[in-house]
C-alpha positions as CSV (number, residue, x, y, z in Angstrom):
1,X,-1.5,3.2,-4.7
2,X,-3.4,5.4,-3.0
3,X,-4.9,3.5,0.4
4,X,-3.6,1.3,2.9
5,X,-4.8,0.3,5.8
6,X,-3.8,-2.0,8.3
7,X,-4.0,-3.8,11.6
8,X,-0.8,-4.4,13.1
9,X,-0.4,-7.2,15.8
10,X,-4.3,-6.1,16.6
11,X,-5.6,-9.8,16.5
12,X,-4.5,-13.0,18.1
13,X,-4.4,-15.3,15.4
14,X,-3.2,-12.1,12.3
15,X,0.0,-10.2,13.4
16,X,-0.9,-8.7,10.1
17,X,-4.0,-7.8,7.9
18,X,-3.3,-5.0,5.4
19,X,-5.6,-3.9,2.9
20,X,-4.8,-1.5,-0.1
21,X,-5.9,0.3,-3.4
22,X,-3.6,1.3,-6.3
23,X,-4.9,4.0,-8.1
24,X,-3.8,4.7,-11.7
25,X,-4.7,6.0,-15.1
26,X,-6.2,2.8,-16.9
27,X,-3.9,3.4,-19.7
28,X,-0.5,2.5,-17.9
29,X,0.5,-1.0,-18.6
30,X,0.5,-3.1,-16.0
31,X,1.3,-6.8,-14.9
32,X,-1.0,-8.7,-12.4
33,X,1.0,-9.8,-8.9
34,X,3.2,-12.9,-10.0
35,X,6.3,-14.4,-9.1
36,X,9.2,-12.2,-10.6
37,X,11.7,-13.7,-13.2
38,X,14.3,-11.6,-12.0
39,X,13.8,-11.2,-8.1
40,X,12.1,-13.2,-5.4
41,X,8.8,-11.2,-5.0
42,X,5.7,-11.4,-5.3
43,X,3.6,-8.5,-6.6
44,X,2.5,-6.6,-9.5
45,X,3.8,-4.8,-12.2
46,X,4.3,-1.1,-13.7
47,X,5.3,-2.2,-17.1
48,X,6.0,1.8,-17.5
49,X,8.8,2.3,-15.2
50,X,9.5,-1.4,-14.0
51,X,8.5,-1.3,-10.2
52,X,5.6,-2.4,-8.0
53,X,2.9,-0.5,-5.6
54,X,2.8,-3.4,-3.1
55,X,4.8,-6.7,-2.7
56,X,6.4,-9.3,-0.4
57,X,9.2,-12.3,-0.5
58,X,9.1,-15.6,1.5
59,X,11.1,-13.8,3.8
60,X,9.1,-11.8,4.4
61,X,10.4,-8.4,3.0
62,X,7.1,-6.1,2.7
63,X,7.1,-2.9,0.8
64,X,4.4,-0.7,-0.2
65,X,4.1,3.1,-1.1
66,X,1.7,5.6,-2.1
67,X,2.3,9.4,-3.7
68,X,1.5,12.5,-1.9
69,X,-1.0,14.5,-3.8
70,X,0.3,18.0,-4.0
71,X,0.0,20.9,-6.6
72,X,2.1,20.5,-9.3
73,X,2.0,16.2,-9.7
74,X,4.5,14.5,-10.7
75,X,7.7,16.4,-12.0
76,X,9.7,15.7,-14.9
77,X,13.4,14.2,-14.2
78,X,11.9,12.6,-11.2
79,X,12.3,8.9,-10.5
80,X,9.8,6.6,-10.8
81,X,8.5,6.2,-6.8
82,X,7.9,2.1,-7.8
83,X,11.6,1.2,-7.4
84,X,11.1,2.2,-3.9
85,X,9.5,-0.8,-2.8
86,X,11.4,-2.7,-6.0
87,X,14.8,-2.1,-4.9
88,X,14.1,-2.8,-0.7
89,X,12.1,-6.5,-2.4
90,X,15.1,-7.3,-4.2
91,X,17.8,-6.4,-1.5
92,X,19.3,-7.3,1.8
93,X,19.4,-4.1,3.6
94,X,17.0,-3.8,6.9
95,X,14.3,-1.5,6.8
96,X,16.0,0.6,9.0
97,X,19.1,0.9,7.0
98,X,17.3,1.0,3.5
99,X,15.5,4.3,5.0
100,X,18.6,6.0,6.1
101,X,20.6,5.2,2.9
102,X,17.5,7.1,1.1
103,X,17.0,9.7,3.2
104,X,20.4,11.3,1.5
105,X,18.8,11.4,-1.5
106,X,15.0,11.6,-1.2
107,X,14.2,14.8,-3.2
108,X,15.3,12.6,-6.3
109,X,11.9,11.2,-6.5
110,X,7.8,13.4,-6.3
111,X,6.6,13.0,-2.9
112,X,6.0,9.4,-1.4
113,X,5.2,7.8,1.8
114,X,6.6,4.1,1.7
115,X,6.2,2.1,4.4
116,X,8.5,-1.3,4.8
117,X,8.2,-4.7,6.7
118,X,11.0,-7.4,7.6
119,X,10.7,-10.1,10.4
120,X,8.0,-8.7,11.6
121,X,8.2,-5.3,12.0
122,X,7.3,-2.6,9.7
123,X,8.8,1.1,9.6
124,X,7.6,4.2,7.7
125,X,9.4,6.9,5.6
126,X,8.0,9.8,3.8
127,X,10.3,12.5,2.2
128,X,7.6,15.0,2.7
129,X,8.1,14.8,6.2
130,X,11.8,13.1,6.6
131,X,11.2,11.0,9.7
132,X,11.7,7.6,9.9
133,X,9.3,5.8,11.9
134,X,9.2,2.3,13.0
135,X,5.2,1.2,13.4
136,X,3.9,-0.1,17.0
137,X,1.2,-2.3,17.4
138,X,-2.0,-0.3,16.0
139,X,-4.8,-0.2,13.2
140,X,-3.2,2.6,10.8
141,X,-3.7,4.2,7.7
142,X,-1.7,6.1,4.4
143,X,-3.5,7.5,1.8
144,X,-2.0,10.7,-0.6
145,X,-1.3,13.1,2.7
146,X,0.7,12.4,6.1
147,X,0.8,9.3,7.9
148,X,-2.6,8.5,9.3
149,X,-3.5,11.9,8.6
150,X,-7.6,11.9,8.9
151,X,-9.4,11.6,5.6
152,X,-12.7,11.0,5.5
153,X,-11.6,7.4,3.4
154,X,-9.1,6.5,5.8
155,X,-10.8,7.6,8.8
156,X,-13.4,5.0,8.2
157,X,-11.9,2.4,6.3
158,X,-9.8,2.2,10.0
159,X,-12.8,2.0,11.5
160,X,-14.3,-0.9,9.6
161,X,-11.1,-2.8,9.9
162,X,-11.2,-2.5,13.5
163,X,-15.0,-3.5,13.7
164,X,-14.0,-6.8,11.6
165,X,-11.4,-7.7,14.7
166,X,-14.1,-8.7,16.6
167,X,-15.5,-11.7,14.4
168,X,-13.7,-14.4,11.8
169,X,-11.6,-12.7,9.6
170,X,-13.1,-13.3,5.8
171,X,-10.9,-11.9,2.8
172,X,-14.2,-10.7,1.3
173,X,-15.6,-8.5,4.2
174,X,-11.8,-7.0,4.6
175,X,-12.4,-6.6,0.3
176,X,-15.2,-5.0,0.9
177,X,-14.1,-2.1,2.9
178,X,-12.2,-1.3,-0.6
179,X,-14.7,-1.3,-2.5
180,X,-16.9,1.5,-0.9
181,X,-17.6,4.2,-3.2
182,X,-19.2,6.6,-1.1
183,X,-17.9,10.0,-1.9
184,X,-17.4,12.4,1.0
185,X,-19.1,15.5,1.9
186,X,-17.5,18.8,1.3
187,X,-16.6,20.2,4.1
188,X,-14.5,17.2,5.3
189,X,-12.6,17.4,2.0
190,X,-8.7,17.3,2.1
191,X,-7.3,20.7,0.1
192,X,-4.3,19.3,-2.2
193,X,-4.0,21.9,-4.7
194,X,-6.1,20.1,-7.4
195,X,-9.8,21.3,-8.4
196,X,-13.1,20.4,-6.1
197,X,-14.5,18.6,-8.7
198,X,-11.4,16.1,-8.7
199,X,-11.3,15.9,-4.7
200,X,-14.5,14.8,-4.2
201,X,-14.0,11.9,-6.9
202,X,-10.8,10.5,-5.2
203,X,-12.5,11.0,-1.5
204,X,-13.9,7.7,-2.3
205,X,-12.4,4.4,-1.2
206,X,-13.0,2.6,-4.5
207,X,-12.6,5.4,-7.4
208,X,-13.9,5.4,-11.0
209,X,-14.0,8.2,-13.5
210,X,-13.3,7.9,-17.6
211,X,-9.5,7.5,-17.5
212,X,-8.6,7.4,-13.9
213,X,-9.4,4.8,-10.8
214,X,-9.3,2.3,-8.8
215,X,-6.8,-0.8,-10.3
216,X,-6.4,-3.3,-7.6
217,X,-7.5,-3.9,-5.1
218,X,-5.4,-5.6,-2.7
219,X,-5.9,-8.1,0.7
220,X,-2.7,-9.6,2.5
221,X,-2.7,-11.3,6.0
222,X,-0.3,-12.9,7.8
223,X,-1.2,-15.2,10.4
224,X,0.5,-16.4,14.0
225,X,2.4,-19.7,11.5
226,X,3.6,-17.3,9.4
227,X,1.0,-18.5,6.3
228,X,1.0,-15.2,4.0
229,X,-2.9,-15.0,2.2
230,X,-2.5,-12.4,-1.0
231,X,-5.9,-11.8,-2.7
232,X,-6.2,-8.9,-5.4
233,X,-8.8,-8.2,-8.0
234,X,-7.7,-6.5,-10.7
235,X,-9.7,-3.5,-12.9
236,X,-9.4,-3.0,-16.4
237,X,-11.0,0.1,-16.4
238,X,-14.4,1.8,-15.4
239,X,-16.8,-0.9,-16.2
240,X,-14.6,-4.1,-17.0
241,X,-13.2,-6.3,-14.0
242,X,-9.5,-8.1,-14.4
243,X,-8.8,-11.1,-13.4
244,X,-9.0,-12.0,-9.2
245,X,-4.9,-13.3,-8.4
246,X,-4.5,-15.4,-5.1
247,X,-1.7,-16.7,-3.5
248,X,-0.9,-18.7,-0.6
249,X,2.6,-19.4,0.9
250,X,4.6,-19.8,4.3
251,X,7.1,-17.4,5.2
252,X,11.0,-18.8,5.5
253,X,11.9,-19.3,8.8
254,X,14.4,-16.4,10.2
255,X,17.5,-17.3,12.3
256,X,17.1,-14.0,14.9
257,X,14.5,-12.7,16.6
258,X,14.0,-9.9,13.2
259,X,14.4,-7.4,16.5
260,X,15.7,-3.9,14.8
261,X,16.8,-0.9,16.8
Protein backbone atom coordinates (compact mmCIF):
# COMPACT_ATOMS: atom_id res chain seq x y z
CA UNK A 1 0.00 0.00 0.00
CA UNK A 2 1.25 3.09 -0.85
CA UNK A 3 -1.50 6.01 0.30
CA UNK A 4 -3.56 6.61 3.19
CA UNK A 5 -5.31 9.26 4.11
CA UNK A 6 -7.58 9.87 6.78
CA UNK A 7 -9.88 12.06 8.89
CA UNK A 8 -9.70 11.29 12.33
CA UNK A 9 -12.62 12.35 14.67
CA UNK A 10 -12.93 15.47 11.97
CA UNK A 11 -16.74 14.94 11.46
CA UNK A 12 -19.66 14.71 13.70
CA UNK A 13 -21.36 11.84 12.54
CA UNK A 14 -17.54 9.72 11.08
CA UNK A 15 -14.98 9.42 14.00
CA UNK A 16 -13.31 7.77 11.08
CA UNK A 17 -13.01 7.98 7.24
CA UNK A 18 -9.80 6.47 5.83
CA UNK A 19 -9.06 6.16 2.37
CA UNK A 20 -6.11 4.03 0.85
CA UNK A 21 -4.23 2.64 -2.27
CA UNK A 22 -2.18 -0.66 -2.38
CA UNK A 23 0.24 -0.51 -4.85
CA UNK A 24 1.87 -3.74 -6.28
CA UNK A 25 3.32 -5.52 -9.22
CA UNK A 26 0.15 -7.09 -11.01
CA UNK A 27 1.87 -10.33 -10.93
CA UNK A 28 1.71 -11.00 -7.10
CA UNK A 29 -1.20 -13.21 -6.23
CA UNK A 30 -3.58 -11.75 -4.32
CA UNK A 31 -6.94 -12.44 -2.47
CA UNK A 32 -9.87 -9.83 -2.56
CA UNK A 33 -10.87 -8.53 1.31
CA UNK A 34 -12.92 -11.51 2.80
CA UNK A 35 -13.54 -12.94 5.96
CA UNK A 36 -10.44 -15.04 7.06
CA UNK A 37 -10.68 -18.95 7.71
CA UNK A 38 -8.06 -18.76 10.15
CA UNK A 39 -8.50 -15.32 12.01
CA UNK A 40 -11.33 -12.81 12.66
CA UNK A 41 -10.43 -10.11 10.04
CA UNK A 42 -11.54 -8.75 7.35
CA UNK A 43 -9.18 -7.72 4.55
CA UNK A 44 -7.30 -8.84 1.69
CA UNK A 45 -4.79 -11.11 0.85
CA UNK A 46 -0.90 -11.51 -0.25
CA UNK A 47 -1.13 -14.97 -1.37
CA UNK A 48 2.89 -14.48 -1.59
CA UNK A 49 3.89 -14.05 1.84
CA UNK A 50 0.45 -14.66 3.67
CA UNK A 51 -0.43 -11.09 5.18
CA UNK A 52 -2.64 -8.05 4.40
CA UNK A 53 -1.98 -4.17 3.43
CA UNK A 54 -5.13 -3.06 5.28
CA UNK A 55 -7.76 -4.79 7.53
CA UNK A 56 -10.12 -4.64 10.62
CA UNK A 57 -12.11 -7.11 13.17
CA UNK A 58 -15.53 -6.52 14.73
CA UNK A 59 -13.62 -5.30 17.44
CA UNK A 60 -12.38 -3.13 15.96
CA UNK A 61 -8.58 -3.92 15.67
CA UNK A 62 -7.39 -1.67 12.52
CA UNK A 63 -4.08 -2.21 10.92
CA UNK A 64 -2.60 -0.82 7.90
CA UNK A 65 1.08 -0.22 6.55
CA UNK A 66 2.82 1.00 3.69
CA UNK A 67 6.84 0.62 2.58
CA UNK A 68 9.29 3.39 2.64
CA UNK A 69 10.67 3.91 -0.79
CA UNK A 70 14.38 4.05 -0.42
CA UNK A 71 17.47 3.09 -2.55
CA UNK A 72 18.11 -0.35 -2.56
CA UNK A 73 14.07 -1.88 -2.23
CA UNK A 74 13.41 -4.54 -0.57
CA UNK A 75 16.29 -6.66 0.84
CA UNK A 76 16.76 -10.29 0.78
CA UNK A 77 16.24 -12.21 4.27
CA UNK A 78 13.80 -9.51 5.17
CA UNK A 79 10.40 -10.28 6.42
CA UNK A 80 7.52 -9.86 4.61
CA UNK A 81 6.10 -6.16 6.05
CA UNK A 82 2.24 -7.86 5.60
CA UNK A 83 2.45 -9.79 8.94
CA UNK A 84 2.71 -6.55 10.49
CA UNK A 85 -0.76 -5.69 10.32
CA UNK A 86 -1.50 -9.78 10.11
CA UNK A 87 -0.11 -10.57 13.41
CA UNK A 88 -1.61 -7.12 15.45
CA UNK A 89 -5.46 -8.44 13.44
CA UNK A 90 -5.03 -11.76 14.84
CA UNK A 91 -3.81 -10.87 18.41
CA UNK A 92 -4.73 -9.36 21.70
CA UNK A 93 -1.96 -7.04 22.48
CA UNK A 94 -2.95 -3.01 22.51
CA UNK A 95 -1.56 -0.99 19.96
CA UNK A 96 0.64 0.45 22.34
CA UNK A 97 2.07 -2.68 23.50
CA UNK A 98 2.25 -4.38 19.97
CA UNK A 99 4.59 -1.29 18.97
CA UNK A 100 6.98 -1.59 21.84
CA UNK A 101 7.22 -5.42 21.60
CA UNK A 102 8.39 -4.59 17.78
CA UNK A 103 10.38 -1.86 18.31
CA UNK A 104 13.13 -4.59 19.67
CA UNK A 105 13.27 -6.05 16.59
CA UNK A 106 12.27 -3.70 13.73
CA UNK A 107 15.34 -3.85 11.44
CA UNK A 108 14.12 -7.52 10.76
CA UNK A 109 11.83 -6.27 8.17
CA UNK A 110 12.67 -3.20 4.75
CA UNK A 111 11.38 -0.06 5.97
CA UNK A 112 7.54 0.44 6.94
CA UNK A 113 5.33 2.83 8.45
CA UNK A 114 2.23 0.92 10.02
CA UNK A 115 -0.18 2.69 11.67
CA UNK A 116 -2.70 0.66 14.19
CA UNK A 117 -6.36 1.31 15.63
CA UNK A 118 -8.22 -0.27 18.75
CA UNK A 119 -11.29 1.22 20.63
CA UNK A 120 -10.97 4.08 18.99
CA UNK A 121 -7.70 5.28 18.93
CA UNK A 122 -5.05 4.84 16.39
CA UNK A 123 -1.18 5.00 16.96
CA UNK A 124 1.70 5.09 14.41
CA UNK A 125 5.16 3.24 14.18
CA UNK A 126 7.73 3.55 11.55
CA UNK A 127 11.18 1.81 11.97
CA UNK A 128 12.69 4.37 9.84
CA UNK A 129 12.07 6.89 12.35
CA UNK A 130 11.58 4.59 15.77
CA UNK A 131 8.93 6.77 17.44
CA UNK A 132 5.82 5.64 18.51
CA UNK A 133 3.06 7.94 18.10
CA UNK A 134 -0.44 7.81 19.21
CA UNK A 135 -2.70 9.97 16.40
CA UNK A 136 -4.85 13.16 17.73
CA UNK A 137 -7.79 14.21 16.18
CA UNK A 138 -6.62 15.47 12.57
CA UNK A 139 -6.96 14.79 8.69
CA UNK A 140 -3.45 12.90 8.06
CA UNK A 141 -1.61 11.28 5.55
CA UNK A 142 1.30 8.18 4.91
CA UNK A 143 2.43 7.52 1.67
CA UNK A 144 6.31 5.79 0.90
CA UNK A 145 8.22 8.72 3.16
CA UNK A 146 7.67 10.11 6.87
CA UNK A 147 4.49 10.46 8.48
CA UNK A 148 2.52 13.16 6.75
CA UNK A 149 5.52 14.12 5.11
CA UNK A 150 4.32 16.68 2.09
CA UNK A 151 3.98 14.92 -1.23
CA UNK A 152 2.42 16.49 -3.81
CA UNK A 153 -0.25 13.20 -3.71
CA UNK A 154 -0.79 13.44 -0.14
CA UNK A 155 -0.67 17.04 0.16
CA UNK A 156 -3.83 17.14 -1.91
CA UNK A 157 -5.53 14.07 -1.50
CA UNK A 158 -5.65 15.75 2.41
CA UNK A 159 -6.97 18.53 0.98
CA UNK A 160 -9.89 16.96 -0.87
CA UNK A 161 -10.75 14.91 2.17
CA UNK A 162 -11.09 17.84 4.09
CA UNK A 163 -13.15 19.79 1.46
CA UNK A 164 -15.59 16.57 1.46
CA UNK A 165 -16.20 17.36 5.45
CA UNK A 166 -18.21 20.03 4.62
CA UNK A 167 -21.14 18.17 2.65
CA UNK A 168 -22.72 14.29 2.90
CA UNK A 169 -20.21 12.01 3.01
CA UNK A 170 -20.64 9.62 -0.36
CA UNK A 171 -18.17 6.52 -0.71
CA UNK A 172 -17.75 7.48 -4.38
CA UNK A 173 -16.55 11.16 -4.02
CA UNK A 174 -14.10 9.85 -1.06
CA UNK A 175 -13.23 6.91 -4.13
CA UNK A 176 -12.63 9.44 -6.20
CA UNK A 177 -9.84 11.24 -4.55
CA UNK A 178 -8.00 7.68 -5.29
CA UNK A 179 -8.49 7.57 -8.36
CA UNK A 180 -6.72 10.92 -9.62
CA UNK A 181 -4.00 10.26 -11.89
CA UNK A 182 -2.54 13.51 -12.30
CA UNK A 183 1.11 13.21 -12.25
CA UNK A 184 3.07 15.93 -10.37
CA UNK A 185 5.36 18.45 -11.64
CA UNK A 186 9.05 18.16 -11.24
CA UNK A 187 10.24 20.24 -9.09
CA UNK A 188 7.86 19.14 -6.26
CA UNK A 189 9.03 15.61 -6.73
CA UNK A 190 10.14 13.52 -3.65
CA UNK A 191 14.05 12.25 -4.23
CA UNK A 192 13.96 8.37 -3.03
CA UNK A 193 16.86 7.02 -4.74
CA UNK A 194 15.03 5.53 -7.81
CA UNK A 195 15.14 7.10 -11.49
CA UNK A 196 13.00 10.43 -12.53
CA UNK A 197 11.34 8.60 -14.91
CA UNK A 198 9.91 6.17 -12.07
CA UNK A 199 9.04 9.23 -9.60
CA UNK A 200 6.99 10.96 -11.65
CA UNK A 201 4.88 7.73 -12.48
CA UNK A 202 4.27 6.88 -8.70
CA UNK A 203 3.59 10.91 -7.91
CA UNK A 204 0.18 10.01 -8.96
CA UNK A 205 -2.64 9.14 -6.65
CA UNK A 206 -3.97 6.26 -8.81
CA UNK A 207 -0.74 4.63 -10.71
CA UNK A 208 -0.61 2.55 -13.89
CA UNK A 209 2.40 1.49 -15.85
CA UNK A 210 2.99 -2.22 -17.74
CA UNK A 211 3.66 -4.32 -14.69
CA UNK A 212 3.28 -2.08 -11.73
CA UNK A 213 0.11 0.06 -10.17
CA UNK A 214 -2.54 0.86 -8.50
CA UNK A 215 -4.40 -2.67 -7.00
CA UNK A 216 -7.11 -1.55 -4.66
CA UNK A 217 -8.36 0.87 -3.92
CA UNK A 218 -9.77 1.11 -0.56
CA UNK A 219 -12.79 3.30 1.44
CA UNK A 220 -13.52 2.50 5.20
CA UNK A 221 -15.65 4.70 7.63
CA UNK A 222 -16.78 4.30 10.79
CA UNK A 223 -19.56 6.19 12.01
CA UNK A 224 -20.77 7.72 15.74
CA UNK A 225 -22.97 3.75 16.18
CA UNK A 226 -19.96 2.13 15.44
CA UNK A 227 -21.37 0.73 11.75
CA UNK A 228 -17.90 -0.01 9.87
CA UNK A 229 -18.62 0.68 5.70
CA UNK A 230 -15.57 -1.19 3.72
CA UNK A 231 -15.79 -0.47 -0.07
CA UNK A 232 -12.69 -1.54 -2.35
CA UNK A 233 -12.42 -1.99 -6.06
CA UNK A 234 -10.00 -4.18 -7.07
CA UNK A 235 -7.48 -3.98 -10.42
CA UNK A 236 -6.31 -6.66 -12.34
CA UNK A 237 -3.88 -4.89 -14.04
CA UNK A 238 -3.43 -1.77 -16.42
CA UNK A 239 -6.56 -1.88 -18.41
CA UNK A 240 -8.80 -4.64 -16.72
CA UNK A 241 -10.96 -3.66 -13.43
CA UNK A 242 -11.44 -6.63 -10.49
CA UNK A 243 -14.26 -7.06 -8.87
CA UNK A 244 -15.80 -3.91 -6.37
CA UNK A 245 -16.00 -5.95 -2.52
CA UNK A 246 -18.31 -4.21 0.10
CA UNK A 247 -19.01 -4.89 3.49
CA UNK A 248 -21.05 -3.65 6.19
CA UNK A 249 -20.95 -4.62 9.94
CA UNK A 250 -21.25 -3.10 13.56
CA UNK A 251 -18.38 -3.09 15.72
CA UNK A 252 -18.65 -5.36 19.15
CA UNK A 253 -19.37 -3.43 21.92
CA UNK A 254 -16.09 -2.82 24.35
CA UNK A 255 -16.28 -3.18 28.11
CA UNK A 256 -13.71 0.03 28.91
CA UNK A 257 -13.55 3.17 27.70
CA UNK A 258 -10.51 1.72 24.85
CA UNK A 259 -8.54 4.86 26.77
CA UNK A 260 -4.59 3.82 26.31
CA UNK A 261 -1.78 5.62 27.90
Amino acid sequence: MCLILFAYRQHADYPLLLIANRDEYYARPTQDAHWWDDAPVFAGRDLEAGGTWLGITRRGRFAAVTNVREAGGMQSGKKSRGELTQNFLAGDATPRLYLEQLAAHDRDYAGFNLLLGEAGNFWFYSNRDRGIRRIEPGIYGISNGAFDEPWPKLSSGKDELAALLQAKIITGDLMEILTDHQVAVDHKLPQTGVSLDIERMLSSRFIRSPEYGTRACTVLTIDRERCVDFSEQNFRDADHDGDLIHENFHLESQNNSGSEQ
